[in-house]
C-alpha positions as CSV (number, residue, x, y, z in Angstrom):
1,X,-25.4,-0.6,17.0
2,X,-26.9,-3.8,15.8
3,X,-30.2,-3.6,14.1
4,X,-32.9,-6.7,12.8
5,X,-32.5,-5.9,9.6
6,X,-30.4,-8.6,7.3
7,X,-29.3,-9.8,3.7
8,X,-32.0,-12.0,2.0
9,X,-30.4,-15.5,0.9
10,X,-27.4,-15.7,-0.8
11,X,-26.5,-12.4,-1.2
12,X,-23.5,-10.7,0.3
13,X,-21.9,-7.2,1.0
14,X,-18.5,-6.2,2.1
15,X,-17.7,-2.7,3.7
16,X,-14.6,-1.0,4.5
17,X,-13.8,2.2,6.6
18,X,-11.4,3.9,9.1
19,X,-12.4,5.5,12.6
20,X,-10.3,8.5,13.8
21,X,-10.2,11.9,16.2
22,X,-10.6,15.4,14.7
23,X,-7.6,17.4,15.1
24,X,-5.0,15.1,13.6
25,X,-3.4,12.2,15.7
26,X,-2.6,13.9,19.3
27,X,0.5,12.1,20.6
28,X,1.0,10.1,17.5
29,X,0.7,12.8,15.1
30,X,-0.5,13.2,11.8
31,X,-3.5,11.8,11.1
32,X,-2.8,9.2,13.8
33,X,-5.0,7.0,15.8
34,X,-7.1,5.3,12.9
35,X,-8.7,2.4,13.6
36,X,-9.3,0.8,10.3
37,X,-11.7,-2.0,9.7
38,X,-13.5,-4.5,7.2
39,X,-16.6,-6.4,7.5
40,X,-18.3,-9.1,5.4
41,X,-21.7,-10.0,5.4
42,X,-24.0,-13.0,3.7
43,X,-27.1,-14.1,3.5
44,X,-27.2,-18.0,4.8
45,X,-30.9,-17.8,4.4
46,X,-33.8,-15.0,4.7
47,X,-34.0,-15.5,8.7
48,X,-30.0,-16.2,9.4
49,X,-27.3,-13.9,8.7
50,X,-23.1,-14.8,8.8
51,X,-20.6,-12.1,8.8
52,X,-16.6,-11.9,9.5
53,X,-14.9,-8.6,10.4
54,X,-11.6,-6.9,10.8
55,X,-10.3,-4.2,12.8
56,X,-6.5,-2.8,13.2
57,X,-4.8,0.2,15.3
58,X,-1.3,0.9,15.9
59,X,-1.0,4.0,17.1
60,X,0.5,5.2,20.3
61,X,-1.8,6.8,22.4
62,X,-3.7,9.6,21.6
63,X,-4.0,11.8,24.7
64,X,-0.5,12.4,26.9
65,X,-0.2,9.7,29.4
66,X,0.9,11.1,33.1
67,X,-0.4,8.3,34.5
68,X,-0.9,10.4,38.0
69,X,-2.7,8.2,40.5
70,X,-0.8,5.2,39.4
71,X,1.8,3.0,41.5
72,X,4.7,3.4,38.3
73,X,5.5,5.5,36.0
74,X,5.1,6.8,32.6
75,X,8.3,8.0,31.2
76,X,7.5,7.9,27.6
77,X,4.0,7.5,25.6
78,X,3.4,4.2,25.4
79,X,2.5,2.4,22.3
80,X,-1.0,1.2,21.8
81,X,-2.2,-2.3,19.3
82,X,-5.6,-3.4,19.4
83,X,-6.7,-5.8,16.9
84,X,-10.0,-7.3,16.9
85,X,-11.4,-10.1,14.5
86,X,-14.2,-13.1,14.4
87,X,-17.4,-13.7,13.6
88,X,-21.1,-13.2,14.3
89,X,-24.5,-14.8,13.1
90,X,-27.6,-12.9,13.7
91,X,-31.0,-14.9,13.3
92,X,-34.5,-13.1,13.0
93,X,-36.1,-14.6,15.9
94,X,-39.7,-12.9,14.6
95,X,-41.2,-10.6,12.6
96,X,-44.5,-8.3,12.0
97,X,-45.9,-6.2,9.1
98,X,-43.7,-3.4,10.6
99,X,-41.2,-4.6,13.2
100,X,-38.7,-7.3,13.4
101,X,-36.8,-9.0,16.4
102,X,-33.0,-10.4,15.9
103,X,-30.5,-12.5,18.2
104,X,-27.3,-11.5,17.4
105,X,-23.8,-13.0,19.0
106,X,-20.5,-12.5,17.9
107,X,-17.0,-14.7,18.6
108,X,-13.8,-12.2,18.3
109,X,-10.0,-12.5,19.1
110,X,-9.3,-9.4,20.8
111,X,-5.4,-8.7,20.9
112,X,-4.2,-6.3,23.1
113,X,-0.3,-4.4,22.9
114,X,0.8,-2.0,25.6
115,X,4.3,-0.5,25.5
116,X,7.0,-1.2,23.2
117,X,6.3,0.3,19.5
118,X,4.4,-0.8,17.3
119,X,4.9,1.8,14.2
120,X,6.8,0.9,11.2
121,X,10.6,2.4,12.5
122,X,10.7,0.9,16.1
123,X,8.2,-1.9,16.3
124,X,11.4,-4.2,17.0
125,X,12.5,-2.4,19.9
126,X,10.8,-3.6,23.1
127,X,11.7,-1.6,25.7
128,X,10.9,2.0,23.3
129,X,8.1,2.8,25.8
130,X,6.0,1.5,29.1
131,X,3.0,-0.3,29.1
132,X,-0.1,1.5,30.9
133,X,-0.9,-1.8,32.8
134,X,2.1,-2.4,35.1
135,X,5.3,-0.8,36.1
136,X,8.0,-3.4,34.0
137,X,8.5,-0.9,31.8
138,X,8.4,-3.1,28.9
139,X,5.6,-4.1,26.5
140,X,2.8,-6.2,27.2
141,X,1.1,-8.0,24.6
142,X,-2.2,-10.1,25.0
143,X,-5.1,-12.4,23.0
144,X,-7.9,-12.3,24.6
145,X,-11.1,-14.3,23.7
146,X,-14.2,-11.6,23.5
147,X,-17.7,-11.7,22.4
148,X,-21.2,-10.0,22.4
149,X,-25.0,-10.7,22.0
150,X,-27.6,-7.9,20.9
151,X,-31.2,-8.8,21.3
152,X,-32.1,-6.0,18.1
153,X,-35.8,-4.7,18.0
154,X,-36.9,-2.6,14.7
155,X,-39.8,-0.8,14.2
156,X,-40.7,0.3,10.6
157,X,-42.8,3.2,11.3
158,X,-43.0,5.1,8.1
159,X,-41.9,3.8,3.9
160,X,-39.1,6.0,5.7
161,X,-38.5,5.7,9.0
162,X,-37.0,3.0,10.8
163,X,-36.6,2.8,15.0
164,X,-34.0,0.2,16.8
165,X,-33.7,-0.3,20.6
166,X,-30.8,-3.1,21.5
167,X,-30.4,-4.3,24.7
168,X,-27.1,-6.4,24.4
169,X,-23.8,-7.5,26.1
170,X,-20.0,-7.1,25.9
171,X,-17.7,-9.4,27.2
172,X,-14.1,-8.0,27.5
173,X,-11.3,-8.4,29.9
174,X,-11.0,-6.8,33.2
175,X,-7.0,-7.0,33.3
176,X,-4.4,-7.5,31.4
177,X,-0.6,-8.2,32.2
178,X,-1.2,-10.9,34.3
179,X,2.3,-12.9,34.3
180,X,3.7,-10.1,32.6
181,X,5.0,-8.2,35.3
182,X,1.4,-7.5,37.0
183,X,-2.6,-7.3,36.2
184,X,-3.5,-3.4,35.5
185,X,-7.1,-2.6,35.1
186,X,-9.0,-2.9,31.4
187,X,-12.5,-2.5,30.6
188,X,-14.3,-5.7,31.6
189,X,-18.2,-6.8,31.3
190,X,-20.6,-4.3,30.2
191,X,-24.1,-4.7,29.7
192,X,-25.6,-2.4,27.4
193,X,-29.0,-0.8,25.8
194,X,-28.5,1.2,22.6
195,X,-31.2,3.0,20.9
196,X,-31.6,4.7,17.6
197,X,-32.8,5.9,14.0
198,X,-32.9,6.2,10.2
199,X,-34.7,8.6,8.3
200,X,-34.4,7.9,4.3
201,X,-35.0,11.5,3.1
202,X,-34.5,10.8,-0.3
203,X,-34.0,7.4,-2.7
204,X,-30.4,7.6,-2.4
205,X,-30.0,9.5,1.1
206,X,-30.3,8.2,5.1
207,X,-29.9,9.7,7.9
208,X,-28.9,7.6,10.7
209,X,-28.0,8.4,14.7
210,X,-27.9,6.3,17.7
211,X,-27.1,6.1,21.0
212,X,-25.2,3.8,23.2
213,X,-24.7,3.5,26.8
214,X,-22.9,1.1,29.1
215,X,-24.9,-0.1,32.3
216,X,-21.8,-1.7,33.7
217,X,-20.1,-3.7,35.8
218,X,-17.2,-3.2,33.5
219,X,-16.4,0.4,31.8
220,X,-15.7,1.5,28.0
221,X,-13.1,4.6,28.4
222,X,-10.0,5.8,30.2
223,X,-7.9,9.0,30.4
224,X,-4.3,10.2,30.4
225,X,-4.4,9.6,34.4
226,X,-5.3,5.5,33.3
227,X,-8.8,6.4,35.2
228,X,-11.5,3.8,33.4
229,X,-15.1,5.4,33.7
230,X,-18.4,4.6,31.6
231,X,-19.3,7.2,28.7
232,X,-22.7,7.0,26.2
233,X,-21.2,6.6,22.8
234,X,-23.1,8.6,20.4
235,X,-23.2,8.3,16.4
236,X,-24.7,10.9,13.8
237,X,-24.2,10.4,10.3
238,X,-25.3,9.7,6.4
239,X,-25.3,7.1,3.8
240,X,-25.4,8.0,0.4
241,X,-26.1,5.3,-1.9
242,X,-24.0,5.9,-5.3
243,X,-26.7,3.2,-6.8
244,X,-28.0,-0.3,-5.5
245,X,-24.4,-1.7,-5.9
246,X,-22.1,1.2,-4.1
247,X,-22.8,3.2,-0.6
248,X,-20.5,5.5,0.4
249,X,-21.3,6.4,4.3
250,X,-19.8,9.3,7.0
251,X,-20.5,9.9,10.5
252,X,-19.0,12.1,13.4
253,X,-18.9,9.4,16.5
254,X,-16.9,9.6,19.9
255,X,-16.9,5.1,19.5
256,X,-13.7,3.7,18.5
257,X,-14.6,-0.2,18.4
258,X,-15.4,-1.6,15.1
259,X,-16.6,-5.1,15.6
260,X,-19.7,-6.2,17.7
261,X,-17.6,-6.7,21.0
262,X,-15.7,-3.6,20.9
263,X,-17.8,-1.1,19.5
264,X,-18.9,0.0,22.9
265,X,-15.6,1.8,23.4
266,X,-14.6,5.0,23.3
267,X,-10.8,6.2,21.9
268,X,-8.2,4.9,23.9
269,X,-6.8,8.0,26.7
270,X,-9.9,10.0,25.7
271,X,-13.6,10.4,25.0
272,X,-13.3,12.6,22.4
273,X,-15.0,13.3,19.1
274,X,-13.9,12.2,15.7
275,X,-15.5,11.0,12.0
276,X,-15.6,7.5,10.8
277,X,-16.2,6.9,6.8
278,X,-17.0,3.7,5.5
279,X,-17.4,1.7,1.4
280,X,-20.3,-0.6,1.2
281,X,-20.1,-2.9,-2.0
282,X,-22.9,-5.0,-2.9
283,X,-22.4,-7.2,-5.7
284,X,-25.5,-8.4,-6.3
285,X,-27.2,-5.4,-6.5
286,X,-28.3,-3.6,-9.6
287,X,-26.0,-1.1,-11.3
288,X,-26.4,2.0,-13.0
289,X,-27.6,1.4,-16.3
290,X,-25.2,0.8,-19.2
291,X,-24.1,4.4,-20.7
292,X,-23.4,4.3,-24.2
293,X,-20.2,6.3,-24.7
294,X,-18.2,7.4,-27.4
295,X,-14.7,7.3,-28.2
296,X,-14.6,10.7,-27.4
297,X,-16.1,10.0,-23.8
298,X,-14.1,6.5,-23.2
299,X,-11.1,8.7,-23.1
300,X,-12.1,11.2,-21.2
301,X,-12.5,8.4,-18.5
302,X,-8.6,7.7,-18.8
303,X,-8.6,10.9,-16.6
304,X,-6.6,13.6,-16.6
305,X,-2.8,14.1,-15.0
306,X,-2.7,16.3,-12.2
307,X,-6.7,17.6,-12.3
308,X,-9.3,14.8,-12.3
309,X,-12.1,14.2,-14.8
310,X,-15.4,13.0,-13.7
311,X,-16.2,10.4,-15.0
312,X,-15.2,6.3,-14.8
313,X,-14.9,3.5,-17.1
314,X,-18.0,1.1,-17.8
315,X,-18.3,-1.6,-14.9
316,X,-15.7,-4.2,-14.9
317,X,-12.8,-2.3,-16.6
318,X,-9.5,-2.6,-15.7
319,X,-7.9,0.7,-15.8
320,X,-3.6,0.8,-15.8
321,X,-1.1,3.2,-16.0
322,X,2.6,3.5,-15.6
323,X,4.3,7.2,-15.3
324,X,8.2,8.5,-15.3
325,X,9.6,11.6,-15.4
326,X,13.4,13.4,-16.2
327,X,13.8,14.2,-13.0
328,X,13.4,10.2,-11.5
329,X,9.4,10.1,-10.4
330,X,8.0,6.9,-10.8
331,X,4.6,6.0,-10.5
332,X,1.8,3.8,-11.0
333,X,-2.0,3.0,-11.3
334,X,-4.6,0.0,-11.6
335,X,-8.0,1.2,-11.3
336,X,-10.9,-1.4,-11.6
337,X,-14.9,-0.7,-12.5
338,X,-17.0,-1.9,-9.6
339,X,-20.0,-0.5,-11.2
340,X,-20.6,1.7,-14.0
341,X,-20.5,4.9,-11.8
342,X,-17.8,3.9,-9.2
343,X,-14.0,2.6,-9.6
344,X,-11.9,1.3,-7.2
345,X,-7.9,2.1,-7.2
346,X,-4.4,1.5,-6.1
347,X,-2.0,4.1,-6.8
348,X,2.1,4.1,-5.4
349,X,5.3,5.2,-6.4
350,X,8.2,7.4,-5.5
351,X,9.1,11.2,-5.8
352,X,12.6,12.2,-6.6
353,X,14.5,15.6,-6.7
354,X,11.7,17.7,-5.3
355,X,13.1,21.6,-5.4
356,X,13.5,23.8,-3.3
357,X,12.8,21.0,-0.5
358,X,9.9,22.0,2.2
359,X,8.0,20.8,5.3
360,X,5.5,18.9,3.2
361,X,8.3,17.2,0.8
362,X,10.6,15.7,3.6
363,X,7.6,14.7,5.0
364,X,5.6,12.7,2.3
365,X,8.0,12.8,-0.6
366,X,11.3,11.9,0.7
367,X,13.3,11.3,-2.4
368,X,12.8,7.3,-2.9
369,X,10.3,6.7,-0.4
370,X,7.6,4.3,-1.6
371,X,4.5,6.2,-1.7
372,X,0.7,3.8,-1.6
373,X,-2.6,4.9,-2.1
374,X,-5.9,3.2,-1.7
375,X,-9.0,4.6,-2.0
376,X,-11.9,5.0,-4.7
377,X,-13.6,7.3,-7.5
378,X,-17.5,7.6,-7.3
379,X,-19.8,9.7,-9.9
380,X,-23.1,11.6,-8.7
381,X,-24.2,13.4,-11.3
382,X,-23.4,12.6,-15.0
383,X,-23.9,15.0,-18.4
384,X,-24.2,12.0,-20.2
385,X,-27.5,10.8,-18.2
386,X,-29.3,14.6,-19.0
387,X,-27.5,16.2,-15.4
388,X,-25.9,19.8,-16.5
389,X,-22.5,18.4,-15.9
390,X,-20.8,15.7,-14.8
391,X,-19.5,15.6,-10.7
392,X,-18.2,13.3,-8.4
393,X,-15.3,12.6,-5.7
394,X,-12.6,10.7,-5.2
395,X,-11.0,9.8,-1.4
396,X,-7.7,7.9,-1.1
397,X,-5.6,7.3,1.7
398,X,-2.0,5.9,2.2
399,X,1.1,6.7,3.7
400,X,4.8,7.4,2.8
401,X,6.3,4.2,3.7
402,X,10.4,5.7,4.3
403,X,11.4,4.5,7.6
404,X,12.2,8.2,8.2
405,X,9.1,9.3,7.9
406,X,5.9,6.8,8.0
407,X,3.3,9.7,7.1
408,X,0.1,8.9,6.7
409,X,-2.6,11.5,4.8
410,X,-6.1,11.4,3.8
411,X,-6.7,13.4,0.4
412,X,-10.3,14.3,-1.0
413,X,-11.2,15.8,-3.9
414,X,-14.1,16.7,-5.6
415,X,-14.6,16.8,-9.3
416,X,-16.5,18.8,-12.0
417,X,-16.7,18.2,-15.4
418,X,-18.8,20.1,-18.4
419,X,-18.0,19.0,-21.8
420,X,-19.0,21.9,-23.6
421,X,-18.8,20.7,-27.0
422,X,-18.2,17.8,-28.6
423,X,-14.3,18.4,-28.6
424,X,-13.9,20.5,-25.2
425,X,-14.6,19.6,-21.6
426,X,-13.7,21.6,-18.5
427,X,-12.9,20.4,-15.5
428,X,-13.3,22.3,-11.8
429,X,-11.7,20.4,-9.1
430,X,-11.3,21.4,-5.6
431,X,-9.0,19.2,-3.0
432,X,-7.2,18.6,-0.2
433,X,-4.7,16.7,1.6
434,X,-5.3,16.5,5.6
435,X,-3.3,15.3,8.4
436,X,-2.6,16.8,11.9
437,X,1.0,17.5,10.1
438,X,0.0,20.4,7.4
439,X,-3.5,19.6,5.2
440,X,-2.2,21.8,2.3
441,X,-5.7,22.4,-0.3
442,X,-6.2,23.5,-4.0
443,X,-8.4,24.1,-6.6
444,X,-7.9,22.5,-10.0
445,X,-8.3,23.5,-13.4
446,X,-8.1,21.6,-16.6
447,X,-9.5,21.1,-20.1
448,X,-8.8,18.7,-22.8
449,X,-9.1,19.7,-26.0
450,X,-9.9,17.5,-29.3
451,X,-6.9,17.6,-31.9
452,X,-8.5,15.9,-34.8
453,X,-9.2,12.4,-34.4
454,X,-5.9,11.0,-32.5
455,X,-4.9,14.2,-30.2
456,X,-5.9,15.5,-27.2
457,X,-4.3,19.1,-25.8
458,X,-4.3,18.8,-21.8
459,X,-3.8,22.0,-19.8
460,X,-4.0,22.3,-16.4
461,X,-3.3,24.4,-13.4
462,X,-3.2,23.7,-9.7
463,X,-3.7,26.9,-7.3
464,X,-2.1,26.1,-4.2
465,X,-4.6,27.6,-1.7
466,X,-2.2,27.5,1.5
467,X,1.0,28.4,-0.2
468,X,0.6,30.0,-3.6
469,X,3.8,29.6,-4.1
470,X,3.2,26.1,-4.4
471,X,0.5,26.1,-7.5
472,X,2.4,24.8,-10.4
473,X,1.0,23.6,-13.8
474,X,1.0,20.6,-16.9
475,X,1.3,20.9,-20.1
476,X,0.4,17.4,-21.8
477,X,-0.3,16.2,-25.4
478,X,-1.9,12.8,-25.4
479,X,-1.9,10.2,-27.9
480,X,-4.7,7.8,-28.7
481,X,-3.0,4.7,-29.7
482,X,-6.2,2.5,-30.0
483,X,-9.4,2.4,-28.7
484,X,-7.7,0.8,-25.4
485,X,-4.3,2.6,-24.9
486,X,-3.2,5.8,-24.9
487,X,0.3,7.8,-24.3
488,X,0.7,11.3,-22.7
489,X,3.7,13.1,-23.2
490,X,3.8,16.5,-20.6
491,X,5.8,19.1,-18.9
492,X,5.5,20.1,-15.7
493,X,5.9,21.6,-12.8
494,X,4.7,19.7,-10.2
495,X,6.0,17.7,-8.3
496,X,4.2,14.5,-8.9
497,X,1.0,13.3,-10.3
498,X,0.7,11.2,-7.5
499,X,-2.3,13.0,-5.2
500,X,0.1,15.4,-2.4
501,X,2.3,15.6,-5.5
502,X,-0.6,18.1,-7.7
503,X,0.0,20.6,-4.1
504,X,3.3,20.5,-4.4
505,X,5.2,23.0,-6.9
506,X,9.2,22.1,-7.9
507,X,11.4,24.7,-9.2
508,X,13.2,22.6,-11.9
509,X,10.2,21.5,-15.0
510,X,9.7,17.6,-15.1
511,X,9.7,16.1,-18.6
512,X,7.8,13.0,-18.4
513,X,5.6,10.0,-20.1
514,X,2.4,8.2,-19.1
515,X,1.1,4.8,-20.8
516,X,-2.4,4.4,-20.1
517,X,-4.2,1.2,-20.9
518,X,-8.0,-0.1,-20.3
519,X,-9.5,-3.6,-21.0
């Protein structure tokens, strides 16, 4: 929901973050049905706000469609695309010692695909499934012009406690199909009053929750039997601010909208419960201060192989690597400082000859299938500003893009490190990799040891919590070249340092080389 807060002049912020059901992706499987989305936002001056946003999902429907009640049928679950984008400004109409009052309006594209396929093996194929909106059996695909105005009202009733009610509007289409084989019923009109609050209960923790329900005409949900209804969409979550700069924000929601027209609805075929988690990056912002670091340290922030170290390169370092193993792994790595205590990063590659094949290797590591990974590295707690020991997280997500499989995961981890001496640091390091397919977990453990000046032993171990049979360990000696590049020579049994790869054991042992290099 909209509130009157806004950037002061010439600043700006850009967020990024995914929507998505518990319990994996329904009819689309995996981790299916994620609405992702990105949003900027700048100050034009203290009173007037611009912002341009993003959102994306191309997943078939979640809930089975029957379709009962209906004058055609549904043979087949039909493919779902919504894609929403535009712009809003937002102008503080007023403002007290303690409350504020915004006009907010927003200007969106709203593209609509029904039937068909839209997923990476099929989206050619236009007959694959039915739409939900008429009986031609064949896809439907519409842009529709959408918008919204919020009329924000905060109250600032504590240092930290903040109230918002938002009356507002939704403008969306009441059919779609028309000249496509026949108008079927969509969501339509919807006026709307939201309400809601945030409760800073420490300098870098809020709580936030809010409520939103739809007064009508139009509605903002429909189920497997295509009946459209109204729902309250309800939000409860946290933001956790990393420092000024980086915000790192969850929340369990039944919305599925992401931009200011559409985030009055509810997941397509299904009011149902899920999480959304969302990056907020704010340039301007102060960092963390400036740590002074040692050699030592610096290359403990080249990370580890298959068990993570916690802690990140100063702000504005580019981190690469490139990896390859004897039994044909390839992968890569380009990791860049946002701030001093968070690091943003690309990761992709492909597994080879994993043995003895299983459910989880023909699924994301199908011999040559390009694996990509996005996500980012944040630190909490660091040893080297007086904390006990060092301890962050690191979230990616990405799919396996081989036309035979298409399998998307989400893999978390958290990370421990306690550098116990001057040349030893243990690392602790719990994760997981979840999809509604298998979400296969771990624990890590790792140390690097200091082999004079030049030399760092790295052994680590991976206990495969759902399969044990699966926990498989590294052996690496690392060189340090120079002060920026570095050279790890391992064996293994993994079957990739690529994230699903560390839960993964392979029978034969992989012999392989990393060059690591920081600027």
């Amino acid at each position: 929901m909209p509130t009157a807060n806004q950037l002061p002049e010439q600043s700006w912020q850009f967020s990024y973050g995914q929507v998505a059901p518990f319990g994996g992706g329904g009819q689309a499987g995996g981790t299916g049905n994620q609405n992702y989305y990105a949003r900027f936002d700048a100050g034009v001056t203290d009173r007037l706000q611009f912002s341009a946003f993003y959102s994306v999902a191309d997943d078939p429907l979640y809930a089975l469609i029957s379709g009962r009640g209906q004058p055609f049928n549904i043979s087949t679950q039909p493919a779902n695309y919504m894609e929403a984008f535009g712009a809003a400004l937002q102008w503080q109409l007023a403002a007290g010692q303690s409350w504020k009052l915004g006009l907010g309006g927003s200007l969106e594209q709203f593209n609509v695909g029904s039937g068909g396929c839209d997923s990476f093996s099929c989206k050619t194929n236009r007959s694959y499934s039915p739409n939900i909106f008429n009986n031609s059996g064949r896809r439907v695909f519409t842009r529709n012009l959408v918008g919204s105005i919020a009329l924000p009202i905060s109250w600032q009733a504590t240092r930290t406690l903040q109230f918002t009610v938002t009356p507002g509007a939704s403008f969306l289409p009441p059919t779609q199909g028309a000249g496509k084989g026949g108008a079927g019923t969509f969501y339509g009109t919807n006026l709307t009053l939201a309400a809601g609050a945030s409760w800073r209960l420490a300098p870098q923790l809020t709580l936030f929750g809010s409520g939103l329900v739809p007064l009508g005409p139009g509605t903002n949900s429909f189920d497997a039997n295509l009946s459209f209804s109204r729902v309250p969409i309800l939000t409860a979550g946290l933001n956790y601010a990393i420092n000024p700069r980086i915000a790192l924000e969850a929340a369990v929601t039944n919305g599925w909208g992401a931009t200011p027209a559409t985030a009055l609805l509810a997941l397509p075929s299904d009011n149902k419960l899920g999480f959304t988690g969302r990056f907020i990056y704010n340039p301007g912002a102060l960092d963390s201060t400036a740590l002074e670091m040692s050699a030592r340290q610096r290359s403990l922030a080249l990370g580890g192989l298959t068990v993570n170290i916690a802690q990140v390169p100063p702000d504005g370092t580019l981190q690469l690597w490139a990896n390859a193993d004897s039994l044909g792994n390839l992968f890569g790595f380009a990791g860049y400082s946002l701030s001093n205590d968070f690091q943003l990063q690309y990761s992709g590659g492909v597994f080879n000859n994993i043995r003895p094949a299983t459910d989880l290797s023909s699924t994301y590591a199908t011999d040559g299938g390009y694996n990509e990974r996005w996500g980012g590295k944040g630190i909490v707690f660091n040893q080297l500003r007086g904390a006990p020991f060092s301890s962050g997280g690191r979230i990616t997500v990405g799919r396996n893009l081989d036309p035979d499989s298409y399998q998307g995961y989400v893999f978390f981890e958290t990370i421990n490190t306690w550098e116990a001496t001057k040349w030893l640091a243990l690392n602790l390091n719990p994760k997981i990799a979840w999809s509604g397919v298998s979400s296969p977990w771990g624990v890590g453990l790792s140390a690097n040891v200091q082999l004079g000046r030049s030399f760092q032993l790295i052994p680590e171990l991976n206990l495969v919590g759902s399969e044990f049979s699966a926990s498989n360990g590294t052996l690496a000696l690392r060189w340090l070249a120079s002060d920026s590049g570095a050279i790890d020579l391992y064996v293994s049994n993994a079957a990739g340092l690529l994230d699903m790869g560390q839960l993964m054991g392979n029978r034969q042992v992989r012999f392989g080389g990393r060059l690591l290099l920081a600027f």
